[in-house]
C-alpha positions in Angstrom: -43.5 -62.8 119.7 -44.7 -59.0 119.5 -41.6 -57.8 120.7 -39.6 -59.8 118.4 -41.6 -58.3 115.5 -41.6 -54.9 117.3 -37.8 -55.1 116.9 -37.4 -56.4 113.6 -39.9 -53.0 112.5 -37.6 -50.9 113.9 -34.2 -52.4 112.6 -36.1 -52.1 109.4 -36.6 -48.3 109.8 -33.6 -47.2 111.0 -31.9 -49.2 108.1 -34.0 -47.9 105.2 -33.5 -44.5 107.1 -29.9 -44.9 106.7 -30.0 -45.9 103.4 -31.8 -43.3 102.6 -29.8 -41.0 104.4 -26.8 -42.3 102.6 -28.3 -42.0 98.8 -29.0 -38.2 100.4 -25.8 -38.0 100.9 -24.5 -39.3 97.8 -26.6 -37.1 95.9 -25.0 -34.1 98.0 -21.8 -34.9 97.5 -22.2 -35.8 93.7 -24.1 -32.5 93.0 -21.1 -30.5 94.9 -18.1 -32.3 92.2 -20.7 -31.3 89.5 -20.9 -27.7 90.4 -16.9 -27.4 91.4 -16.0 -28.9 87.8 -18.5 -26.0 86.2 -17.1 -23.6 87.8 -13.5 -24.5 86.8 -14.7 -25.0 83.4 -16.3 -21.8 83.4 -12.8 -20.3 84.1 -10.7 -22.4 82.0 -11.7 -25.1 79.5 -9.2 -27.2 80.7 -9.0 -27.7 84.4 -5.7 -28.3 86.2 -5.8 -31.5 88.5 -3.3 -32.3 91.0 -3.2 -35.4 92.9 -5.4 -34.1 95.9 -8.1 -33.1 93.2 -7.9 -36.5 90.9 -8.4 -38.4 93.8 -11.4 -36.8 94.7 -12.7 -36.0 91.4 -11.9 -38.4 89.1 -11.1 -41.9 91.0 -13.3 -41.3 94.0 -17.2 -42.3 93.7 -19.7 -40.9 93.3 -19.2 -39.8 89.1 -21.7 -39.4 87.1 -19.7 -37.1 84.0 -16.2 -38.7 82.1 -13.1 -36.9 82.1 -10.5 -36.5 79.5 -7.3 -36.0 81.3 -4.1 -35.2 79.2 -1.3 -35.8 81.5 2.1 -34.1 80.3 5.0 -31.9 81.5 5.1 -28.7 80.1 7.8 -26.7 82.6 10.5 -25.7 80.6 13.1 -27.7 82.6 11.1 -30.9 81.3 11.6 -29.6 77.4 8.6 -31.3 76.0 8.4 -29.7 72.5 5.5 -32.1 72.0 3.7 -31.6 75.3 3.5 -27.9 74.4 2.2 -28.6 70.9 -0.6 -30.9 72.1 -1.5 -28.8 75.0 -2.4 -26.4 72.2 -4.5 -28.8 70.4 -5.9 -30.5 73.7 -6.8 -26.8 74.5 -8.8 -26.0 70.7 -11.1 -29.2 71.7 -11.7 -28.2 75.3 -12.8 -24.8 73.8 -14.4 -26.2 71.1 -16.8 -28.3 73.5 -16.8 -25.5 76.0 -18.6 -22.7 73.9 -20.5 -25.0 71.7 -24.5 -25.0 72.0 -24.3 -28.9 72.8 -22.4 -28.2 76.6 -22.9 -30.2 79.3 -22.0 -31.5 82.4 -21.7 -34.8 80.9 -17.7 -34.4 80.1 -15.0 -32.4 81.4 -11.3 -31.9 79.9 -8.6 -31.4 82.5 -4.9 -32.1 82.2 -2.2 -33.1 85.3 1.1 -32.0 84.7 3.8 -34.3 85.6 5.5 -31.2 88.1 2.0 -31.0 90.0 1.0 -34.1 90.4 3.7 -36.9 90.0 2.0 -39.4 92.5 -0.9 -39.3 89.6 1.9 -40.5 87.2 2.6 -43.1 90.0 -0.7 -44.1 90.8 -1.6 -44.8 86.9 2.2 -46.7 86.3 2.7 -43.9 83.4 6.2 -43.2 82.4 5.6 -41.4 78.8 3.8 -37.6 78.1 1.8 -36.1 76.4 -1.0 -39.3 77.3 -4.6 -38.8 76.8 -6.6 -40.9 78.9 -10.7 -41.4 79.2 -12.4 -42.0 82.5 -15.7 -42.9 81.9 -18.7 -41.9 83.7 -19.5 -45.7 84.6 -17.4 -49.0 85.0 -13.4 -49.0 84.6 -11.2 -48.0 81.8 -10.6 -50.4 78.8 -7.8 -50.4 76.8 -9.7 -48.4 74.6 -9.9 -45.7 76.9 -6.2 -44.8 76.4 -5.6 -42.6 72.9 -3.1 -43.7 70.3 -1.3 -40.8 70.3 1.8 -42.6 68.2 -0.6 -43.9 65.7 -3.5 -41.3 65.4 -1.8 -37.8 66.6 -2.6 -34.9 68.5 -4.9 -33.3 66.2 -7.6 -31.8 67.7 -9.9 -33.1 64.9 -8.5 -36.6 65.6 -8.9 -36.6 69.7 -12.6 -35.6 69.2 -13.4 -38.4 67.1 -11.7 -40.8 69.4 -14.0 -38.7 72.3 -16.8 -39.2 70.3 -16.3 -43.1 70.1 -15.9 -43.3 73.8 -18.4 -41.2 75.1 -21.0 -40.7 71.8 -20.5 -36.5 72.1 -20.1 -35.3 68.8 -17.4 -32.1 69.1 -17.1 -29.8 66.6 -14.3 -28.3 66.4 -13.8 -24.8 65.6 -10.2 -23.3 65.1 -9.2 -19.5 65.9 -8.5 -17.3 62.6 -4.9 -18.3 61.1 -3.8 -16.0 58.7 -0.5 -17.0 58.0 -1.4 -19.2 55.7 -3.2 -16.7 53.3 -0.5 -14.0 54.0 2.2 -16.7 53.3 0.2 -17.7 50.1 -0.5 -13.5 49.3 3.5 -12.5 50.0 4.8 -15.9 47.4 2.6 -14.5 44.7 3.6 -10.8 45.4 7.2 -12.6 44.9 7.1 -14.1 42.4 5.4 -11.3 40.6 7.7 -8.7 41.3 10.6 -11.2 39.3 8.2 -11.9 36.7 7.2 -7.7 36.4 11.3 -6.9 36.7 12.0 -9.7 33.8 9.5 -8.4 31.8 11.4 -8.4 28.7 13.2 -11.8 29.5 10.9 -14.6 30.1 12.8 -17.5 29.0 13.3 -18.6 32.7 9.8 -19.7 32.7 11.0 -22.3 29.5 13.8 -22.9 31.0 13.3 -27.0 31.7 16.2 -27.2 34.7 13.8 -25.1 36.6 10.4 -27.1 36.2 12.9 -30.1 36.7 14.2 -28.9 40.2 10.7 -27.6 41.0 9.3 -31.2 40.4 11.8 -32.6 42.2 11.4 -30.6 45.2 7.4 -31.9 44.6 7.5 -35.5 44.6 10.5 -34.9 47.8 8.0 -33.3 49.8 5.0 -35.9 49.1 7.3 -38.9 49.6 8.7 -38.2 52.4 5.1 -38.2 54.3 4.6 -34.3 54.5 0.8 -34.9 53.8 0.8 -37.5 56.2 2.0 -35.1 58.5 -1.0 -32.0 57.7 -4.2 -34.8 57.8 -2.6 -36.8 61.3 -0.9 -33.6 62.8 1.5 -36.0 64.8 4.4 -34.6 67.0 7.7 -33.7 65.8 9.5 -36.3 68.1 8.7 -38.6 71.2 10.7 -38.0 74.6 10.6 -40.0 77.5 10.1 -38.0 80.5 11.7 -40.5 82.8 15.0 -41.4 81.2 15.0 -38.1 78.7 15.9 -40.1 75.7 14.4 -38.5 72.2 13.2 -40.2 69.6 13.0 -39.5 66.1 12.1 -42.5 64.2 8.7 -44.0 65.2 9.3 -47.9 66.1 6.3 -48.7 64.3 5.3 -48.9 60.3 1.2 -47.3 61.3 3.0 -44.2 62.7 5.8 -41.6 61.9 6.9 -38.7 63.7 7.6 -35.0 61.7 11.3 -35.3 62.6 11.4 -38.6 60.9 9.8 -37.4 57.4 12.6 -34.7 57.4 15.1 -37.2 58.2 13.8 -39.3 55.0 13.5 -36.3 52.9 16.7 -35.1 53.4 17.9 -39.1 52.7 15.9 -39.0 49.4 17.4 -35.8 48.5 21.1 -36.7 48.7 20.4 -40.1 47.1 19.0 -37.9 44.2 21.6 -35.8 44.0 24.1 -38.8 43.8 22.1 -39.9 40.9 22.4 -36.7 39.3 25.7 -36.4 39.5 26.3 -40.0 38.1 24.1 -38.7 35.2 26.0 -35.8 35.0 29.3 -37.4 35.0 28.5 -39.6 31.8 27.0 -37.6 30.1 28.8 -34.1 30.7 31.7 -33.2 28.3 33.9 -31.4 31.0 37.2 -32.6 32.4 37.6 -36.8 32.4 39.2 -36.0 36.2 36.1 -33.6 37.3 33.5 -36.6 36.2 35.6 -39.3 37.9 35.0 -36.8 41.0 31.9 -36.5 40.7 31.1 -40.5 39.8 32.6 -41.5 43.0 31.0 -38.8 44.9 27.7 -40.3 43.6 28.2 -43.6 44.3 29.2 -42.7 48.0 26.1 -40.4 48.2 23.8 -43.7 46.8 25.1 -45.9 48.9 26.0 -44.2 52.1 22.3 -42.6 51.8 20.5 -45.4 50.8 21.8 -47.7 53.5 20.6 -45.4 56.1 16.8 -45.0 54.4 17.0 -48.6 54.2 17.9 -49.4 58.3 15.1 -46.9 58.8 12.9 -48.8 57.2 13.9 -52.1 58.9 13.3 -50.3 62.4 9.7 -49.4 61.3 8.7 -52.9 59.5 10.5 -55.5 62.0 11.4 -58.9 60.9 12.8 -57.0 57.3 15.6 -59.3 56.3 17.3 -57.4 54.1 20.3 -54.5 54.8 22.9 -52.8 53.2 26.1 -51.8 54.6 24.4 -50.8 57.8 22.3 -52.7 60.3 
Protein backbone atom coordinates (compact mmCIF):
# COMPACT_ATOMS: atom_id res chain seq x y z
CA UNK A 1 0.00 0.00 0.00
CA UNK A 2 3.05 2.54 0.78
CA UNK A 3 4.66 1.75 -2.23
CA UNK A 4 1.73 2.14 -4.39
CA UNK A 5 1.16 5.63 -2.90
CA UNK A 6 5.04 6.20 -2.95
CA UNK A 7 4.61 5.68 -6.77
CA UNK A 8 1.59 7.55 -7.47
CA UNK A 9 3.69 10.81 -5.49
CA UNK A 10 6.29 10.51 -7.76
CA UNK A 11 4.29 10.09 -11.18
CA UNK A 12 2.63 13.12 -9.71
CA UNK A 13 5.89 15.15 -9.51
CA UNK A 14 7.54 14.32 -12.47
CA UNK A 15 4.25 15.22 -14.34
CA UNK A 16 3.55 18.62 -12.77
CA UNK A 17 7.41 19.06 -13.31
CA UNK A 18 6.87 18.44 -16.88
CA UNK A 19 4.13 20.51 -17.14
CA UNK A 20 5.79 22.99 -15.77
CA UNK A 21 8.68 22.59 -17.67
CA UNK A 22 6.57 22.79 -20.83
CA UNK A 23 4.57 26.14 -19.87
CA UNK A 24 8.59 27.30 -19.26
CA UNK A 25 9.01 26.47 -22.43
CA UNK A 26 6.21 27.96 -23.97
CA UNK A 27 6.83 31.13 -22.37
CA UNK A 28 10.53 30.86 -23.95
CA UNK A 29 9.60 30.26 -27.13
CA UNK A 30 6.62 32.85 -27.13
CA UNK A 31 8.81 35.68 -25.68
CA UNK A 32 11.54 34.82 -28.54
CA UNK A 33 8.56 35.37 -31.73
CA UNK A 34 7.80 38.57 -29.66
CA UNK A 35 11.18 39.97 -29.59
CA UNK A 36 12.02 38.75 -33.44
CA UNK A 37 8.69 40.57 -34.74
CA UNK A 38 10.03 43.92 -32.74
CA UNK A 39 12.97 43.81 -34.11
CA UNK A 40 11.70 43.45 -37.71
CA UNK A 41 9.21 46.09 -36.97
CA UNK A 42 11.83 48.28 -35.67
CA UNK A 43 13.49 47.99 -39.15
CA UNK A 44 10.54 48.01 -41.31
CA UNK A 45 6.83 48.66 -40.44
CA UNK A 46 5.86 46.07 -42.51
CA UNK A 47 7.72 42.79 -42.24
CA UNK A 48 8.31 40.43 -45.15
CA UNK A 49 7.05 36.72 -44.39
CA UNK A 50 7.93 33.87 -46.50
CA UNK A 51 6.53 30.54 -46.00
CA UNK A 52 9.31 29.28 -43.58
CA UNK A 53 8.53 32.49 -41.34
CA UNK A 54 4.42 32.25 -41.59
CA UNK A 55 4.60 28.92 -40.46
CA UNK A 56 6.39 29.70 -37.56
CA UNK A 57 5.11 32.94 -36.78
CA UNK A 58 1.80 33.28 -37.63
CA UNK A 59 0.12 29.66 -37.88
CA UNK A 60 2.39 27.92 -35.35
CA UNK A 61 1.36 28.20 -31.50
CA UNK A 62 2.27 29.82 -29.15
CA UNK A 63 0.69 33.66 -30.36
CA UNK A 64 -0.25 35.96 -28.16
CA UNK A 65 -0.21 39.36 -30.82
CA UNK A 66 -2.58 39.35 -34.35
CA UNK A 67 -1.07 39.92 -37.62
CA UNK A 68 -2.27 41.81 -40.56
CA UNK A 69 -0.85 40.17 -43.48
CA UNK A 70 -1.36 41.73 -47.03
CA UNK A 71 -0.54 39.07 -49.44
CA UNK A 72 0.17 40.43 -53.06
CA UNK A 73 2.65 40.32 -56.03
CA UNK A 74 4.42 43.30 -56.59
CA UNK A 75 7.50 41.93 -59.12
CA UNK A 76 7.16 43.72 -62.16
CA UNK A 77 6.76 40.52 -64.26
CA UNK A 78 3.34 40.04 -62.15
CA UNK A 79 2.08 43.79 -63.26
CA UNK A 80 -0.11 44.45 -60.41
CA UNK A 81 -0.86 48.16 -60.79
CA UNK A 82 -3.11 47.72 -57.81
CA UNK A 83 -0.75 45.59 -55.61
CA UNK A 84 1.74 48.54 -55.87
CA UNK A 85 -1.00 51.16 -54.99
CA UNK A 86 -2.08 49.27 -51.90
CA UNK A 87 1.31 48.40 -50.80
CA UNK A 88 1.56 52.13 -50.53
CA UNK A 89 -1.43 52.49 -48.41
CA UNK A 90 -0.81 49.13 -46.47
CA UNK A 91 2.58 50.84 -45.82
CA UNK A 92 0.97 54.58 -44.41
CA UNK A 93 -0.99 52.36 -41.73
CA UNK A 94 1.91 50.14 -40.73
CA UNK A 95 3.72 53.51 -40.20
CA UNK A 96 1.03 55.08 -38.79
CA UNK A 97 0.76 52.44 -35.99
CA UNK A 98 4.44 52.04 -35.83
CA UNK A 99 5.47 55.66 -34.69
CA UNK A 100 2.36 56.39 -32.85
CA UNK A 101 2.49 56.81 -28.86
CA UNK A 102 -0.18 53.89 -28.63
CA UNK A 103 2.67 50.90 -30.04
CA UNK A 104 2.60 47.69 -28.98
CA UNK A 105 3.39 44.27 -29.27
CA UNK A 106 -0.17 43.48 -29.51
CA UNK A 107 -0.29 43.70 -33.61
CA UNK A 108 2.11 43.47 -36.20
CA UNK A 109 1.64 44.29 -40.11
CA UNK A 110 3.57 42.02 -42.49
CA UNK A 111 2.89 41.28 -46.10
CA UNK A 112 3.89 37.79 -48.25
CA UNK A 113 4.46 38.37 -51.69
CA UNK A 114 3.07 35.86 -54.06
CA UNK A 115 7.10 35.38 -55.66
CA UNK A 116 8.36 34.56 -51.98
CA UNK A 117 6.09 32.59 -50.66
CA UNK A 118 3.62 30.82 -53.06
CA UNK A 119 3.08 27.73 -50.88
CA UNK A 120 1.38 30.54 -48.34
CA UNK A 121 -0.98 31.27 -51.32
CA UNK A 122 -1.40 27.40 -51.41
CA UNK A 123 -1.72 26.73 -47.98
CA UNK A 124 -4.61 29.64 -47.56
CA UNK A 125 -6.45 28.36 -51.23
CA UNK A 126 -5.97 32.21 -52.30
CA UNK A 127 -5.90 32.81 -56.03
CA UNK A 128 -6.56 36.82 -56.05
CA UNK A 129 -3.98 39.88 -54.77
CA UNK A 130 -3.71 42.43 -53.15
CA UNK A 131 -5.87 40.36 -49.98
CA UNK A 132 -5.75 41.61 -46.47
CA UNK A 133 -6.21 39.07 -44.11
CA UNK A 134 -6.48 39.22 -39.98
CA UNK A 135 -4.97 36.50 -37.79
CA UNK A 136 -6.13 37.05 -34.48
CA UNK A 137 -4.19 36.67 -31.40
CA UNK A 138 -6.78 33.87 -30.15
CA UNK A 139 -9.12 31.28 -31.83
CA UNK A 140 -9.37 30.91 -35.82
CA UNK A 141 -10.21 33.42 -38.49
CA UNK A 142 -13.94 34.22 -39.21
CA UNK A 143 -15.10 35.46 -42.25
CA UNK A 144 -14.82 38.63 -40.92
CA UNK A 145 -11.31 38.42 -40.59
CA UNK A 146 -10.82 38.70 -44.45
CA UNK A 147 -11.11 42.72 -45.74
CA UNK A 148 -13.57 43.71 -48.45
CA UNK A 149 -11.14 45.10 -50.45
CA UNK A 150 -13.85 45.17 -53.67
CA UNK A 151 -16.39 46.82 -51.48
CA UNK A 152 -14.43 49.08 -48.92
CA UNK A 153 -10.92 49.89 -50.75
CA UNK A 154 -7.47 50.15 -49.94
CA UNK A 155 -7.60 53.30 -48.23
CA UNK A 156 -5.49 53.46 -45.49
CA UNK A 157 -8.24 55.30 -43.48
CA UNK A 158 -10.60 52.52 -44.39
CA UNK A 159 -8.23 49.27 -43.50
CA UNK A 160 -7.65 50.83 -39.98
CA UNK A 161 -11.23 51.05 -39.22
CA UNK A 162 -11.72 47.52 -40.30
CA UNK A 163 -8.30 46.83 -37.86
CA UNK A 164 -9.96 48.63 -35.30
CA UNK A 165 -13.22 46.38 -35.53
CA UNK A 166 -11.13 43.27 -35.32
CA UNK A 167 -8.71 43.86 -32.93
CA UNK A 168 -10.25 47.24 -30.84
CA UNK A 169 -6.73 49.29 -31.69
CA UNK A 170 -7.70 52.64 -32.66
CA UNK A 171 -4.95 53.82 -35.54
CA UNK A 172 -4.51 57.08 -36.40
CA UNK A 173 -3.47 57.65 -39.40
CA UNK A 174 -1.10 60.21 -40.29
CA UNK A 175 -0.12 60.89 -44.08
CA UNK A 176 3.44 62.31 -45.31
CA UNK A 177 3.20 66.13 -46.67
CA UNK A 178 1.57 66.14 -50.35
CA UNK A 179 2.06 69.17 -51.91
CA UNK A 180 0.79 68.64 -55.22
CA UNK A 181 -2.36 69.27 -54.37
CA UNK A 182 -1.73 73.01 -53.18
CA UNK A 183 0.86 73.50 -56.03
CA UNK A 184 -1.74 72.10 -58.53
CA UNK A 185 -4.41 74.35 -56.95
CA UNK A 186 -1.53 77.58 -56.71
CA UNK A 187 -0.28 76.92 -60.65
CA UNK A 188 -4.57 76.75 -61.95
CA UNK A 189 -5.01 80.11 -60.30
CA UNK A 190 -1.63 81.53 -61.58
CA UNK A 191 -3.35 80.31 -65.02
CA UNK A 192 -6.08 81.47 -65.08
CA UNK A 193 -4.88 84.75 -63.91
CA UNK A 194 -2.33 85.36 -66.32
CA UNK A 195 -5.56 85.00 -69.28
CA UNK A 196 -7.58 87.06 -67.19
CA UNK A 197 -4.40 89.97 -66.65
CA UNK A 198 -3.61 89.43 -70.66
CA UNK A 199 -7.56 90.00 -71.49
CA UNK A 200 -7.72 92.81 -69.47
CA UNK A 201 -9.48 94.98 -71.72
CA UNK A 202 -11.74 92.00 -73.13
CA UNK A 203 -13.63 90.31 -70.45
CA UNK A 204 -16.67 89.14 -72.26
CA UNK A 205 -15.34 85.53 -72.08
CA UNK A 206 -16.29 85.47 -68.56
CA UNK A 207 -20.21 86.27 -69.89
CA UNK A 208 -19.80 84.26 -72.45
CA UNK A 209 -22.76 81.43 -71.50
CA UNK A 210 -21.12 78.47 -73.92
CA UNK A 211 -18.32 78.48 -71.44
CA UNK A 212 -20.19 78.23 -67.91
CA UNK A 213 -22.35 75.70 -70.08
CA UNK A 214 -19.28 73.38 -71.01
CA UNK A 215 -17.77 74.08 -67.52
CA UNK A 216 -20.99 72.74 -65.88
CA UNK A 217 -21.10 69.99 -67.99
CA UNK A 218 -17.68 68.94 -67.38
CA UNK A 219 -19.08 69.27 -63.39
CA UNK A 220 -22.04 67.22 -63.12
CA UNK A 221 -19.64 64.50 -65.73
CA UNK A 222 -17.21 64.26 -63.13
CA UNK A 223 -19.71 63.72 -60.05
CA UNK A 224 -21.75 61.22 -61.97
CA UNK A 225 -19.58 59.16 -62.99
CA UNK A 226 -18.52 58.31 -59.18
CA UNK A 227 -15.27 60.45 -59.02
CA UNK A 228 -16.16 61.33 -55.38
CA UNK A 229 -16.78 57.85 -54.82
CA UNK A 230 -13.54 57.19 -55.88
CA UNK A 231 -11.52 60.15 -53.34
CA UNK A 232 -13.67 59.00 -49.93
CA UNK A 233 -13.25 54.81 -50.77
CA UNK A 234 -9.84 55.19 -52.54
CA UNK A 235 -10.54 51.78 -54.41
CA UNK A 236 -8.12 50.38 -57.16
CA UNK A 237 -8.01 51.30 -60.63
CA UNK A 238 -8.77 47.70 -61.87
CA UNK A 239 -8.85 43.98 -60.46
CA UNK A 240 -6.33 41.35 -62.04
CA UNK A 241 -6.19 37.87 -61.27
CA UNK A 242 -2.81 36.72 -60.57
CA UNK A 243 -3.49 33.12 -61.56
CA UNK A 244 -5.17 33.32 -64.99
CA UNK A 245 -3.96 37.23 -65.62
CA UNK A 246 -7.31 38.35 -66.77
CA UNK A 247 -8.14 42.28 -65.87
CA UNK A 248 -11.08 43.56 -64.96
CA UNK A 249 -12.56 46.80 -65.27
CA UNK A 250 -16.05 46.74 -64.40
CA UNK A 251 -16.76 45.60 -60.76
CA UNK A 252 -19.29 42.54 -60.81
CA UNK A 253 -21.05 44.04 -58.00
CA UNK A 254 -23.59 47.24 -57.57
CA UNK A 255 -21.74 48.01 -53.53
CA UNK A 256 -18.42 48.40 -55.39
CA UNK A 257 -16.75 50.12 -58.54
CA UNK A 258 -13.30 50.22 -59.68
CA UNK A 259 -11.55 53.81 -60.99
CA UNK A 260 -11.22 52.38 -64.51
CA UNK A 261 -14.88 51.72 -64.52
CA UNK A 262 -16.01 55.43 -63.49
CA UNK A 263 -13.81 56.59 -66.55
CA UNK A 264 -15.29 54.10 -68.59
CA UNK A 265 -18.98 55.63 -67.60
CA UNK A 266 -17.77 59.07 -67.88
CA UNK A 267 -16.48 58.89 -71.11
CA UNK A 268 -20.08 56.87 -72.00
CA UNK A 269 -21.97 59.89 -70.41
CA UNK A 270 -19.89 62.23 -72.39
CA UNK A 271 -20.56 60.95 -75.88
CA UNK A 272 -24.20 60.35 -75.07
CA UNK A 273 -24.20 64.17 -74.34
CA UNK A 274 -22.56 65.10 -77.16
CA UNK A 275 -25.10 63.13 -79.32
CA UNK A 276 -27.70 65.07 -77.68
CA UNK A 277 -26.05 68.24 -78.46
CA UNK A 278 -25.63 67.65 -81.68
CA UNK A 279 -29.39 66.56 -82.20
CA UNK A 280 -30.07 70.02 -80.55
CA UNK A 281 -27.85 71.57 -82.70
CA UNK A 282 -29.13 70.04 -85.83
CA UNK A 283 -32.81 71.51 -85.20
CA UNK A 284 -32.20 74.24 -84.17
CA UNK A 285 -29.03 75.45 -86.20
CA UNK A 286 -29.70 77.49 -89.51
CA UNK A 287 -26.60 75.99 -91.44
CA UNK A 288 -26.77 73.66 -94.42
CA UNK A 289 -30.11 71.11 -94.42
CA UNK A 290 -27.25 68.30 -95.50
CA UNK A 291 -24.71 69.31 -92.54
CA UNK A 292 -27.79 68.90 -89.83
CA UNK A 293 -28.92 65.58 -91.47
CA UNK A 294 -25.11 64.66 -90.69
CA UNK A 295 -24.98 65.63 -87.68
CA UNK A 296 -28.78 64.19 -86.63
CA UNK A 297 -27.72 60.78 -87.56
CA UNK A 298 -24.38 61.12 -85.98
CA UNK A 299 -26.42 61.84 -82.79
CA UNK A 300 -28.67 59.27 -82.83
CA UNK A 301 -25.76 56.69 -83.38
CA UNK A 302 -23.73 58.36 -80.50
CA UNK A 303 -27.29 57.89 -78.18
CA UNK A 304 -27.85 54.77 -78.96
CA UNK A 305 -24.51 53.03 -79.50
CA UNK A 306 -23.43 54.86 -76.06
CA UNK A 307 -26.27 54.33 -74.21
CA UNK A 308 -26.59 50.58 -74.87
CA UNK A 309 -23.20 50.03 -73.61
CA UNK A 310 -23.93 52.28 -70.13
CA UNK A 311 -26.92 50.28 -70.01
CA UNK A 312 -25.07 46.43 -70.26
CA UNK A 313 -22.86 47.96 -67.66
CA UNK A 314 -25.32 48.43 -65.49
CA UNK A 315 -26.95 45.04 -65.97
CA UNK A 316 -23.42 43.37 -65.08
CA UNK A 317 -23.37 45.44 -61.70
CA UNK A 318 -27.25 44.99 -60.62
CA UNK A 319 -27.93 41.14 -61.88
CA UNK A 320 -31.28 39.90 -62.57
CA UNK A 321 -31.90 43.63 -64.64
CA UNK A 322 -34.35 42.66 -67.27
CA UNK A 323 -34.08 45.24 -69.48
CA UNK A 324 -31.29 45.81 -72.57
CA UNK A 325 -30.83 47.64 -75.57
CA UNK A 326 -29.20 46.59 -78.54
CA UNK A 327 -26.48 44.92 -76.58
CA UNK A 328 -26.61 42.20 -73.95
Amino acid sequence: MFGKLLISFFLLFVFNHELVDGQKKKETLLSEKVSQMMEWTSKRSVIRLNGDKFRRFVKAPPRNYSVVIMFTALQPQRQCGVCRQADEEFQVLANSWRYSSAFTNKIFFASVDFDEGSDVFQMLNMNSAPTFLHFPSKGKARKSDTYELQVRGFAAEQLARWVADRTDIQIRVIRPPNYAGPLLLGFLLAVIGGLAYLRRHNLEFLFNKNVWAFSALCFVLIMTSGQMWNHIRGPPYAHKNPSTGQVSYIHGSSQAQFVAETHIVLLFNAAVTMGIVLLCEAATSDIDIGKRKIMCVAGIGLVMLFFSWLLSIFRAKYHGYPYSFLMT
